[in-house]
C-alpha positions as CSV (number, residue, x, y, z in Angstrom):
1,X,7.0,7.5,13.0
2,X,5.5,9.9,10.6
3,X,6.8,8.7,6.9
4,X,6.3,4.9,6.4
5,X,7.5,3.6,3.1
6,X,5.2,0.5,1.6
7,X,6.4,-2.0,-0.8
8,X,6.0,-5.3,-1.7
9,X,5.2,-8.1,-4.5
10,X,3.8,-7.7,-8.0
11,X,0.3,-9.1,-8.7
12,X,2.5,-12.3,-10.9
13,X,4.9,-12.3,-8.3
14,X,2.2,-13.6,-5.8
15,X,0.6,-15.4,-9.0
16,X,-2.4,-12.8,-8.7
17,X,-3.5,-12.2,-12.9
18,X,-6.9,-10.7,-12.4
19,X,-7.5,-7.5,-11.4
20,X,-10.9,-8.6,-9.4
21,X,-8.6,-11.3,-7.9
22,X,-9.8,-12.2,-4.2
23,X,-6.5,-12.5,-2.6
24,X,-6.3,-8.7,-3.6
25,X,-8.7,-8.6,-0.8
26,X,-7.2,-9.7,1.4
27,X,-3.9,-7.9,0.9
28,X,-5.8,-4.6,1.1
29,X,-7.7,-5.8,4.2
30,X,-4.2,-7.0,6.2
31,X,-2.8,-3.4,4.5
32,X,-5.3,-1.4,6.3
33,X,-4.9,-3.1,9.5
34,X,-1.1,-2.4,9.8
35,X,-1.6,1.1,8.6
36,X,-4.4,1.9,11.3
37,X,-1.8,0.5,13.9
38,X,0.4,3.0,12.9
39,X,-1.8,5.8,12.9
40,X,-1.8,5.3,16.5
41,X,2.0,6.5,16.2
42,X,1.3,9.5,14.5
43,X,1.7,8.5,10.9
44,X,1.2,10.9,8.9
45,X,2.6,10.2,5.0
46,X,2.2,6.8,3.4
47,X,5.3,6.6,0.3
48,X,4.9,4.1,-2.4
49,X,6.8,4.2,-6.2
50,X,3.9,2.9,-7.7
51,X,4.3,-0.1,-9.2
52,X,2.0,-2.6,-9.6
53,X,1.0,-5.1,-7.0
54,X,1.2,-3.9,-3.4
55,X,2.4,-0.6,-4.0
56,X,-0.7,0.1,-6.2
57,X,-3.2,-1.5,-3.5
58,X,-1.3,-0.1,-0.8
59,X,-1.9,3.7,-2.3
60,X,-5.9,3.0,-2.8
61,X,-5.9,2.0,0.7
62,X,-4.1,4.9,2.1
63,X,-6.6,7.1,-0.3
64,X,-9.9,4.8,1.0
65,X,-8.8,5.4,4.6
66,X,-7.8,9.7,4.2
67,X,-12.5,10.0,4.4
68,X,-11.5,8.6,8.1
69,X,-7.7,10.3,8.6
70,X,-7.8,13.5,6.8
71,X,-4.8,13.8,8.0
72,X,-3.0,10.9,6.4
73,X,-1.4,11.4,2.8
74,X,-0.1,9.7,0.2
75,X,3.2,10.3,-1.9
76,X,4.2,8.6,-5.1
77,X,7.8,9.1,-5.9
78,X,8.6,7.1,-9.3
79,X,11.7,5.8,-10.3
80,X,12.0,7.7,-13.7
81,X,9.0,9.6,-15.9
82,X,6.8,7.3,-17.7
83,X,7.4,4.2,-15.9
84,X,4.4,2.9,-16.5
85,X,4.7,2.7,-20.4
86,X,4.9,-1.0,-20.5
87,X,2.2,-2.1,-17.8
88,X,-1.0,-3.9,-19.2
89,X,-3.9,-0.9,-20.0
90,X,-5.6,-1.7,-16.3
91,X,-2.4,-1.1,-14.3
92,X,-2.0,2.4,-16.5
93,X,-5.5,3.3,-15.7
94,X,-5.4,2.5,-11.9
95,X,-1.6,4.0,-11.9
96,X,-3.0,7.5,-13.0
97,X,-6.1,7.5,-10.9
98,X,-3.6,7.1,-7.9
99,X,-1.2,9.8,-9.3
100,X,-4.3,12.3,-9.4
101,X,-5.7,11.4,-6.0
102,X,-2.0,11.5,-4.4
103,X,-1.3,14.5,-2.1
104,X,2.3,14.7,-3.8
105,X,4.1,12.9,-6.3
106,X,7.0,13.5,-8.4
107,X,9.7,11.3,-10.1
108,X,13.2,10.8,-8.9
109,X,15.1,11.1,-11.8
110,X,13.7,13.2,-14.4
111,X,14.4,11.0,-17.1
112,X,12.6,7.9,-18.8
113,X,14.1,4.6,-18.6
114,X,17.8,4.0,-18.9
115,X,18.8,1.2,-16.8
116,X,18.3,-1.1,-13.5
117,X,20.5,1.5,-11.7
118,X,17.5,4.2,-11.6
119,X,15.6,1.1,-9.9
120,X,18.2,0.8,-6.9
121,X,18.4,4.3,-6.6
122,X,14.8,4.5,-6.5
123,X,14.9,1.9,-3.6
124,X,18.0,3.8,-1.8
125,X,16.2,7.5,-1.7
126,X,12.8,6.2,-0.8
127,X,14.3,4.5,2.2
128,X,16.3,7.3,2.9
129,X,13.6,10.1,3.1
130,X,11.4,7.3,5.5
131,X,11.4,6.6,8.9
132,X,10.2,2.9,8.7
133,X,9.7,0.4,5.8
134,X,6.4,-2.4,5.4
135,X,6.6,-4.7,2.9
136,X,5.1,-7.8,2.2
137,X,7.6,-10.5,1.4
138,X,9.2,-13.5,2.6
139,X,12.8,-14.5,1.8
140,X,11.1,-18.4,0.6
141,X,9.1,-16.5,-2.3
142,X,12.0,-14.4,-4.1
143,X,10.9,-11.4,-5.6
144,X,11.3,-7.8,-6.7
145,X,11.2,-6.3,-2.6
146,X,14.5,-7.9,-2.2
147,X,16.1,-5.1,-3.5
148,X,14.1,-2.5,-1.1
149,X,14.7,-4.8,1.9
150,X,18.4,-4.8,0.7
151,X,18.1,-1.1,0.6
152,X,16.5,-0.7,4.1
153,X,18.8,-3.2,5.6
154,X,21.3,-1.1,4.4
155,X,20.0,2.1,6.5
156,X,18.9,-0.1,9.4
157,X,23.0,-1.3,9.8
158,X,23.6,3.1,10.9
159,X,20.6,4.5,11.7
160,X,17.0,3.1,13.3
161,X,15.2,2.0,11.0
162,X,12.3,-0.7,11.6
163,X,11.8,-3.2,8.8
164,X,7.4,-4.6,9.4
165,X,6.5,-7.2,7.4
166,X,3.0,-8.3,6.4
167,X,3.9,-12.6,6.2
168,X,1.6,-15.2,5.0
169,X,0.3,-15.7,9.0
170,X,-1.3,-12.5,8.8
171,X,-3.3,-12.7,5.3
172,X,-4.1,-16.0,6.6
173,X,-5.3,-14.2,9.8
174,X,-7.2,-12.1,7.5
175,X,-9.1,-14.6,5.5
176,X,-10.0,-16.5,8.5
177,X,-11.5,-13.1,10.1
178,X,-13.1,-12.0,6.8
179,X,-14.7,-15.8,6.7
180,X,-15.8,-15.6,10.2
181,X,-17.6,-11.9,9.3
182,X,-19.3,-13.8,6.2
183,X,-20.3,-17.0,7.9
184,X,-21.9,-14.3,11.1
185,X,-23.6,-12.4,8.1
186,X,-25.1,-15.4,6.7
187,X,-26.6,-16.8,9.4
Protein backbone atom coordinates (compact mmCIF):
# COMPACT_ATOMS: atom_id res chain seq x y z
CA UNK A 1 0.00 0.00 0.00
CA UNK A 2 1.44 3.33 -1.00
CA UNK A 3 -1.56 6.06 -0.30
CA UNK A 4 -3.15 5.57 3.22
CA UNK A 5 -5.97 7.95 3.88
CA UNK A 6 -6.13 9.06 7.96
CA UNK A 7 -9.14 10.29 9.58
CA UNK A 8 -10.76 10.24 12.64
CA UNK A 9 -12.48 12.29 15.65
CA UNK A 10 -12.47 16.03 16.41
CA UNK A 11 -10.57 17.15 19.59
CA UNK A 12 -14.71 17.76 21.29
CA UNK A 13 -15.65 14.67 19.77
CA UNK A 14 -13.15 12.79 22.11
CA UNK A 15 -13.93 15.67 24.73
CA UNK A 16 -10.22 16.86 24.17
CA UNK A 17 -10.57 21.22 24.69
CA UNK A 18 -6.96 22.02 25.15
CA UNK A 19 -4.62 22.22 22.78
CA UNK A 20 -1.66 20.91 25.21
CA UNK A 21 -4.18 18.18 26.14
CA UNK A 22 -2.28 14.87 27.23
CA UNK A 23 -4.52 12.41 25.52
CA UNK A 24 -3.18 14.36 22.31
CA UNK A 25 -0.24 12.45 23.21
CA UNK A 26 -1.10 9.66 23.18
CA UNK A 27 -3.07 9.82 19.89
CA UNK A 28 0.05 10.98 18.20
CA UNK A 29 2.16 8.33 19.89
CA UNK A 30 -0.44 5.23 18.81
CA UNK A 31 -0.53 7.36 15.18
CA UNK A 32 3.12 6.97 14.69
CA UNK A 33 3.15 3.43 15.56
CA UNK A 34 0.55 2.38 12.99
CA UNK A 35 2.17 4.53 10.35
CA UNK A 36 5.75 3.03 10.97
CA UNK A 37 4.02 -0.41 10.46
CA UNK A 38 3.01 0.62 7.31
CA UNK A 39 6.14 1.95 6.14
CA UNK A 40 7.26 -1.51 6.16
CA UNK A 41 4.66 -1.95 3.22
CA UNK A 42 6.02 0.68 1.16
CA UNK A 43 3.86 3.59 2.23
CA UNK A 44 4.64 6.29 0.61
CA UNK A 45 1.81 9.28 0.87
CA UNK A 46 -0.15 9.88 4.09
CA UNK A 47 -3.79 11.94 2.86
CA UNK A 48 -5.75 13.85 5.45
CA UNK A 49 -8.56 16.88 4.71
CA UNK A 50 -7.45 18.69 7.56
CA UNK A 51 -9.74 19.10 9.91
CA UNK A 52 -9.22 19.41 13.37
CA UNK A 53 -8.67 16.57 15.71
CA UNK A 54 -6.88 13.52 14.22
CA UNK A 55 -6.52 14.66 10.93
CA UNK A 56 -4.46 17.71 12.17
CA UNK A 57 -2.29 15.46 14.64
CA UNK A 58 -2.13 12.88 12.12
CA UNK A 59 -0.42 15.41 9.48
CA UNK A 60 2.24 16.79 12.24
CA UNK A 61 3.05 13.25 12.73
CA UNK A 62 3.50 12.31 9.21
CA UNK A 63 5.73 15.79 8.96
CA UNK A 64 7.73 14.83 12.55
CA UNK A 65 8.50 11.34 11.09
CA UNK A 66 9.54 12.72 6.93
CA UNK A 67 13.52 13.80 9.21
CA UNK A 68 13.44 9.79 9.51
CA UNK A 69 11.36 8.74 5.95
CA UNK A 70 12.34 11.39 3.52
CA UNK A 71 10.57 9.48 1.54
CA UNK A 72 7.09 9.73 3.19
CA UNK A 73 4.77 12.73 2.20
CA UNK A 74 1.89 14.36 3.17
CA UNK A 75 -1.22 15.50 1.13
CA UNK A 76 -3.96 17.81 2.32
CA UNK A 77 -6.94 17.66 0.02
CA UNK A 78 -9.78 20.03 1.63
CA UNK A 79 -13.27 19.84 1.15
CA UNK A 80 -13.86 23.40 -0.27
CA UNK A 81 -11.42 26.76 -0.06
CA UNK A 82 -11.38 28.37 3.26
CA UNK A 83 -12.66 25.62 5.31
CA UNK A 84 -11.18 26.67 8.11
CA UNK A 85 -12.91 30.12 8.47
CA UNK A 86 -14.85 29.15 11.43
CA UNK A 87 -12.19 27.04 13.62
CA UNK A 88 -11.01 28.70 17.01
CA UNK A 89 -7.53 31.02 16.10
CA UNK A 90 -5.16 27.84 17.31
CA UNK A 91 -6.75 25.27 14.88
CA UNK A 92 -6.21 28.23 12.03
CA UNK A 93 -2.67 28.68 13.01
CA UNK A 94 -1.72 24.86 13.23
CA UNK A 95 -4.13 24.33 9.94
CA UNK A 96 -1.69 26.69 7.90
CA UNK A 97 1.54 25.58 9.43
CA UNK A 98 0.47 21.96 8.02
CA UNK A 99 -0.66 23.41 4.68
CA UNK A 100 2.88 25.04 4.23
CA UNK A 101 4.91 22.00 5.39
CA UNK A 102 2.59 19.59 3.18
CA UNK A 103 4.34 18.10 0.04
CA UNK A 104 0.84 18.76 -1.87
CA UNK A 105 -2.37 20.10 -1.08
CA UNK A 106 -5.16 21.43 -2.94
CA UNK A 107 -9.03 21.70 -2.40
CA UNK A 108 -11.62 19.49 -3.98
CA UNK A 109 -14.03 21.80 -4.98
CA UNK A 110 -12.86 25.17 -5.72
CA UNK A 111 -15.56 26.84 -3.98
CA UNK A 112 -16.14 28.01 -0.30
CA UNK A 113 -18.80 26.45 1.68
CA UNK A 114 -22.24 25.64 0.22
CA UNK A 115 -23.51 22.68 1.79
CA UNK A 116 -22.98 19.04 3.63
CA UNK A 117 -22.81 17.54 0.09
CA UNK A 118 -19.14 18.97 -0.53
CA UNK A 119 -18.45 17.14 2.91
CA UNK A 120 -19.58 13.56 1.49
CA UNK A 121 -17.95 14.18 -1.56
CA UNK A 122 -14.89 15.09 0.19
CA UNK A 123 -15.16 11.66 2.08
CA UNK A 124 -16.09 9.70 -1.40
CA UNK A 125 -12.89 11.11 -3.58
CA UNK A 126 -10.45 10.84 -0.71
CA UNK A 127 -11.31 7.21 -0.38
CA UNK A 128 -11.33 6.85 -3.94
CA UNK A 129 -7.80 8.16 -4.79
CA UNK A 130 -6.38 5.72 -1.51
CA UNK A 131 -5.46 2.42 -1.26
CA UNK A 132 -6.43 1.86 2.53
CA UNK A 133 -8.21 3.99 5.18
CA UNK A 134 -7.11 4.44 9.35
CA UNK A 135 -9.22 6.02 11.43
CA UNK A 136 -9.80 6.20 14.87
CA UNK A 137 -13.33 5.51 15.77
CA UNK A 138 -15.61 3.22 17.32
CA UNK A 139 -19.29 2.70 16.35
CA UNK A 140 -20.16 3.11 20.62
CA UNK A 141 -18.77 6.91 20.39
CA UNK A 142 -20.74 8.32 17.26
CA UNK A 143 -18.99 10.87 15.51
CA UNK A 144 -18.02 12.84 12.35
CA UNK A 145 -15.74 9.48 10.76
CA UNK A 146 -18.96 7.72 10.28
CA UNK A 147 -19.36 9.37 7.20
CA UNK A 148 -15.69 8.34 5.92
CA UNK A 149 -16.14 4.74 7.15
CA UNK A 150 -19.49 4.89 5.34
CA UNK A 151 -17.62 6.10 2.42
CA UNK A 152 -14.79 3.40 2.61
CA UNK A 153 -17.31 0.77 3.31
CA UNK A 154 -18.70 1.73 0.28
CA UNK A 155 -15.37 1.07 -1.87
CA UNK A 156 -14.47 -1.90 0.24
CA UNK A 157 -18.17 -3.77 -1.03
CA UNK A 158 -16.15 -3.72 -5.04
CA UNK A 159 -12.76 -3.20 -4.73
CA UNK A 160 -9.94 -4.17 -1.76
CA UNK A 161 -9.96 -1.81 0.36
CA UNK A 162 -8.70 -2.41 4.09
CA UNK A 163 -10.43 -0.39 6.73
CA UNK A 164 -7.42 -0.13 10.26
CA UNK A 165 -8.61 1.21 13.10
CA UNK A 166 -6.74 2.73 16.01
CA UNK A 167 -9.54 1.54 19.11
CA UNK A 168 -9.43 2.51 22.64
CA UNK A 169 -7.12 -0.94 23.37
CA UNK A 170 -4.41 0.48 21.56
CA UNK A 171 -4.21 4.25 23.23
CA UNK A 172 -4.64 2.33 26.19
CA UNK A 173 -1.64 0.23 25.09
CA UNK A 174 -0.02 3.40 24.54
CA UNK A 175 -0.34 5.05 27.88
CA UNK A 176 0.51 1.97 29.66
CA UNK A 177 3.97 1.91 27.45
CA UNK A 178 4.52 5.63 27.73
CA UNK A 179 3.92 5.06 31.80
CA UNK A 180 6.22 2.20 31.83
CA UNK A 181 9.07 4.55 29.82
CA UNK A 182 8.40 7.36 32.65
CA UNK A 183 8.32 5.13 35.71
CA UNK A 184 12.07 3.34 33.93
CA UNK A 185 13.18 7.14 33.54
CA UNK A 186 12.43 7.95 37.02
CA UNK A 187 14.02 5.52 38.74
Amino acid sequence: MKVLAVTGYKPQEMGIFKQDAEEITYIKKTLEAKLQGFLAEDLEWVVVSGQPGVEQWAAEVVLDMKAEWPWLRLAVLPPFLHQDKIWPEHAQEQYQRILQMADYSEAISNKEYENPGQLRAKNDFIVMKTEALLLLYTEEQEGTPKYYLQAANRKAESHEYPIYRITPDDLQETVEEIGIRKHNDFE
